[in-house]
Each structure stands twice: as structure tokens, then as C-alpha cells.
C-alpha positions as CSV (number, residue, x, y, z in Angstrom):
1,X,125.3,106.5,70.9
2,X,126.2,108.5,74.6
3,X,127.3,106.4,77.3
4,X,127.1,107.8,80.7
5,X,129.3,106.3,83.8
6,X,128.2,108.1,87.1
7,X,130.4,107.9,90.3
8,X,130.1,109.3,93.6
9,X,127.4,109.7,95.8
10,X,126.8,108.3,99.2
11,X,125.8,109.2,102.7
12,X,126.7,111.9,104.0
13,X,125.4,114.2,107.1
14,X,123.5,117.4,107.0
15,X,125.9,120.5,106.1
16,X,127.9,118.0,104.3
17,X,129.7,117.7,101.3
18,X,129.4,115.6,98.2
19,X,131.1,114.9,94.8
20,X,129.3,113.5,91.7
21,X,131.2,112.5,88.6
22,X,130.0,111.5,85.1
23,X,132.2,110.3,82.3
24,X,130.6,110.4,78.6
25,X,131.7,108.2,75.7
26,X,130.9,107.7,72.4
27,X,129.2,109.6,70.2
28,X,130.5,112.8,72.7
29,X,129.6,115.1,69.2
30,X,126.1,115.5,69.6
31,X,126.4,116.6,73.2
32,X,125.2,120.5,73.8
33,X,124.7,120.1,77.6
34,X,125.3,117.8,79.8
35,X,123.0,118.1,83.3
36,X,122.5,116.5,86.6
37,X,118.8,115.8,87.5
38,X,117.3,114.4,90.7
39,X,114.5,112.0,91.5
40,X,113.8,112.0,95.6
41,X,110.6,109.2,96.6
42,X,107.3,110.2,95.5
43,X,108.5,113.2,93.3
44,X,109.2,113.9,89.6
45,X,112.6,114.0,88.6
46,X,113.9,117.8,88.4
47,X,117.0,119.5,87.3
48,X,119.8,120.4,89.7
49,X,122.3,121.9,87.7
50,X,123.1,122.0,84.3
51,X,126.1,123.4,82.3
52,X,126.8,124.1,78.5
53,X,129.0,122.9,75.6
54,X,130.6,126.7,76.2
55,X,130.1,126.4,80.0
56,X,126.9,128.3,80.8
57,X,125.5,126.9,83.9
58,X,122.1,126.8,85.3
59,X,121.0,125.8,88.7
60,X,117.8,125.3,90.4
61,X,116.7,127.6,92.7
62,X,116.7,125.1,95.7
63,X,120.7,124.2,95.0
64,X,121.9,127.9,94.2
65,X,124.9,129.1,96.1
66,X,125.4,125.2,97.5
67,X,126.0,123.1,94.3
68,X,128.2,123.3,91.3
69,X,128.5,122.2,88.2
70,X,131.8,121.6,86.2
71,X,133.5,119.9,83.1
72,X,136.9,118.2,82.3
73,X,136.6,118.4,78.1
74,X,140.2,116.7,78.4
75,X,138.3,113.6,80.4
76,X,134.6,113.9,78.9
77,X,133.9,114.7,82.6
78,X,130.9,116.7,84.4
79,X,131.2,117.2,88.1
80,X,128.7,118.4,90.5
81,X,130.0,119.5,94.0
82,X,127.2,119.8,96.4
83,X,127.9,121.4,99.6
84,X,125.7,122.3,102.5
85,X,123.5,119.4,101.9
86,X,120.3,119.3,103.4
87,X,118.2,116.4,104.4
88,X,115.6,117.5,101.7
89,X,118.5,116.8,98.8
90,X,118.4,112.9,99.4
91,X,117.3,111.5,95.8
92,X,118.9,109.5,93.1
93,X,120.9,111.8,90.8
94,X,121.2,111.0,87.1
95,X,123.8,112.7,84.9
96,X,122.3,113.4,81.2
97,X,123.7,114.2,78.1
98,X,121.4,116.8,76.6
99,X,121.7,117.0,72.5
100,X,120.9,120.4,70.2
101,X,117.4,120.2,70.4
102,X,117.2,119.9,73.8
103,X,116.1,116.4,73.9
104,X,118.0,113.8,76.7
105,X,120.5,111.7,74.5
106,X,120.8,109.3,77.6
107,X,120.3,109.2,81.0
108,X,123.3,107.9,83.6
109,X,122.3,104.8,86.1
110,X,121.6,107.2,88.8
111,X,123.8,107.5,91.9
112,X,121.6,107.9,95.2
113,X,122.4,110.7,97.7
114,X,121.5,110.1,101.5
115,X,121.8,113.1,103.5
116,X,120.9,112.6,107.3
117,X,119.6,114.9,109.7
């Protein structure tokens, strides 16, 4: 099995800056992505950023240009910087391990994100 240790988060002011980190352990083998996804009140939990086994990233639309998403292989690490924050990014973030078939190996314990106006 994935385990997933999130750290960071916190409030922060608009135009703000942020750092998310996730540690994986374990079974670290059957990891093909590895992806931050948000959850603000009331809404479905989406995909902020996500980034590959070889590095390939994606990002939402609503984060391009003002989050990114990086790895430490050496630490079993994925990082999300998120800069610029705007009120409208306060949620819980969860860090995922994402297997081969695209299904979620495990979800993190969620980290929230407060960004004040």
C-alpha cells in the first residue's frame, strides 16, 4: 500500500504564496502520477495540478501560470507552489497517488488553504 504525508498549507493573504508537500511510502512502485486535488465548501473535488512518473505536468485552467507542481524522486516528494492566491483558491487540498490505470491509489489527509481577501 501508498501512504501519503501532506504538509503545508495555511492562511495566507490574497496575492500570497503557499507551499504544499507530500511524502509517499510504501508501495511507491505502482505510482504513475502523483496529483494535487482541491475540495472548497459546497463543490466537488477537482484537480489542480498533476505531474508524471517522467514529469509531465498538467494544470487546471483556473491555477495556470500561478501554481506548480514538482517532485523530489530522491525524497518520494511532490510539491505544489501556489502563488498569486486568490480568495476563490481556499479549499482542502489532498495530494494522490495516481496508479497505471488511472485509478487514485490513496488519497492524503488533506491540508486546508485559507486565502483572505
Amino acid at each position: 500500500q501508498v501512504q501519503l504525508v501532506e504538509s503545508g498549507g495555511g492562511l495566507v493573504q490574497a496575492g500570497g504564496s503557499l507551499r504544499l508537500s507530500c511524502a509517499a511510502s510504501g508501495s511507491i512502485r505502482n505510482i504513475n502520477a502523483m496529483g494535487w486535488y482541491r475540495q472548497a465548501p459546497g463543490k466537488q473535488r477537482e484537480l489542480a495540478a498533476l505531474i508524471t512518473s517522467e514529469g509531465n505536468t498538467n494544470y487546471a485552467d483556473s491555477v495556470k501560470g500561478r501554481f506548480t507542481i514538482s517532485k523530489d524522486n530522491a525524497k518520494n516528494t511532490v510539491y505544489l507552489q501556489m502563488n498569486s492566491l486568490k480568495p476563490e483558491d481556499t479549499a482542502v487540498y489532498y495530494c494522490s497517488a495516481v496508479g497505471l490505470s488511472g485509478v487514485i491509489l490513496r488519497w492524503g489527509q488533506g491540508t486546508q488553504v485559507t486565502v483572505s481577501s
